[in-house]
C-alpha positions as CSV (number, residue, x, y, z in Angstrom):
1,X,91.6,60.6,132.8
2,X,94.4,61.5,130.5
3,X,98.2,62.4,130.5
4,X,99.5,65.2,132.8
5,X,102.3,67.1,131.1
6,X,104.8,69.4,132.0
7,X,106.3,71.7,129.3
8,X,109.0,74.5,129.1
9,X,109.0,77.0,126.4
10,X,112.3,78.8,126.3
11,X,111.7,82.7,125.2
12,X,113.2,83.9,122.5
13,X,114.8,87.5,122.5
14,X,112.5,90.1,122.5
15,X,109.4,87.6,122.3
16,X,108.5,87.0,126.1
17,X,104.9,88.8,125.6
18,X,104.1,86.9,122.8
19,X,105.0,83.7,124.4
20,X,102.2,84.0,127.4
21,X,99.7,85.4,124.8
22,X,100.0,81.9,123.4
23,X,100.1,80.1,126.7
24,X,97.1,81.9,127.7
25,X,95.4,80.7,124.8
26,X,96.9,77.5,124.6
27,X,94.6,75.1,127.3
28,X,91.5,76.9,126.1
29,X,92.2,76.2,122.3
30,X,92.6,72.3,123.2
31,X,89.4,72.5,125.0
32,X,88.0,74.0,121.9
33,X,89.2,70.9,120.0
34,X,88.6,68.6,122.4
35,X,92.2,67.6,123.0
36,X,92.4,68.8,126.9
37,X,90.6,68.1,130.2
38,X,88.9,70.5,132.0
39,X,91.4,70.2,135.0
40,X,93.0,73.7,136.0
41,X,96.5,74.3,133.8
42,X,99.1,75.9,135.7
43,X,101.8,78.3,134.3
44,X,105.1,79.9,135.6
45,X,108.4,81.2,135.2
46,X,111.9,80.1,136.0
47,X,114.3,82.2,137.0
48,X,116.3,82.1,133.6
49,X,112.4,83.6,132.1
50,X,111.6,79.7,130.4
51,X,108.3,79.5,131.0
52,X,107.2,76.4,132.8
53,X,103.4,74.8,132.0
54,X,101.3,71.8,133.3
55,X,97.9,70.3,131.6
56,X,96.3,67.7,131.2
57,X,95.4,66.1,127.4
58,X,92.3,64.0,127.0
59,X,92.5,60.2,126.6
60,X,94.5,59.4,122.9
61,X,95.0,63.0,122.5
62,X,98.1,63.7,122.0
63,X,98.3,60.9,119.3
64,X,95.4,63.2,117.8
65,X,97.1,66.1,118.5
66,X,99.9,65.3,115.7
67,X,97.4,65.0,113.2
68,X,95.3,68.2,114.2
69,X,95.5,71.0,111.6
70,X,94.9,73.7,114.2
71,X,97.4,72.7,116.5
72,X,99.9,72.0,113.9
73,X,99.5,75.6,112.9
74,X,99.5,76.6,117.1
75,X,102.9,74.6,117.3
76,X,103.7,76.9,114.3
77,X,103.6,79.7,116.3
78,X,104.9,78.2,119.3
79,X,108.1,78.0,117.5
80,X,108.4,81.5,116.1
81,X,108.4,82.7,119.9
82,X,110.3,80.0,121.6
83,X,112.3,77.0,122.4
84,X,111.5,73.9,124.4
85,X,113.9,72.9,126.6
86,X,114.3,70.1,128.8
87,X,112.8,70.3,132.6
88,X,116.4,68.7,133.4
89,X,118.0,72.6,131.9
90,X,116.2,74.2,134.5
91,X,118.3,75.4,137.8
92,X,115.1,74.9,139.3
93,X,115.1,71.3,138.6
94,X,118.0,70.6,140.8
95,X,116.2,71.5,143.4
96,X,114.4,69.2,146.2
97,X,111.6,71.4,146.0
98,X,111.2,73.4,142.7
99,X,110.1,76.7,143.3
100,X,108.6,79.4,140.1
101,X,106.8,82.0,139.6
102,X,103.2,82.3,138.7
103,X,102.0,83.3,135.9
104,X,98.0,84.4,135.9
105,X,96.3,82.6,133.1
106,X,93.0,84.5,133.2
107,X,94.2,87.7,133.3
108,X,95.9,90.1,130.9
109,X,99.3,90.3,133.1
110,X,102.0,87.6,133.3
């Protein structure tokens, strides 16, 4: 087992596209590198467009994670296209129960 995280990634103008190209990627690249479980990762939007995801790293690898050439370079990008925010910013999070929309991971369309 490892850590469940939740993550929001704040668009920047104009770069909404290129923000769930990366998400798509994202999971299957840790995979790659062995930094994330095989559990299903979940992604969806908020009503402000912040896109909202949920994986699971492997055991210690986060720690790893920091240290990881390839996803210091993915956080690179990450960056260019976005801001993370805090779930707390969310209008959603004020909510008993939390509602979003889903975003298809396996397919071309967000």
């Amino acid at each position: 087992m490892g850590d469940m995280v939740i993550v929001a990634y704040r668009p920047k103008p104009g770069c909404e596209v290129a923000l769930i190209d990366l998400v798509r990627d994202h999971v299957p690249d840790l995979r790659r590198w062995g930094l994330a479980t095989d559990r299903p990762a979940l992604a969806m939007r908020a009503g402000d467009g912040t896109i909202v995801e949920v994986f699971e790293w492997c055991d210690g690898a986060i720690a790893r994670a920091h240290e990881h050439p390839d996803v210091l370079a993915m956080w690179g990008r990450y960056a260019q296209v976005c801001d993370y925010v805090p779930l707390r910013d969310l209008a959603e999070a004020a909510q008993m129960f939390a509602q979003f929309v889903p975003i298809d991971l396996d397919e071309g369309n967000g």
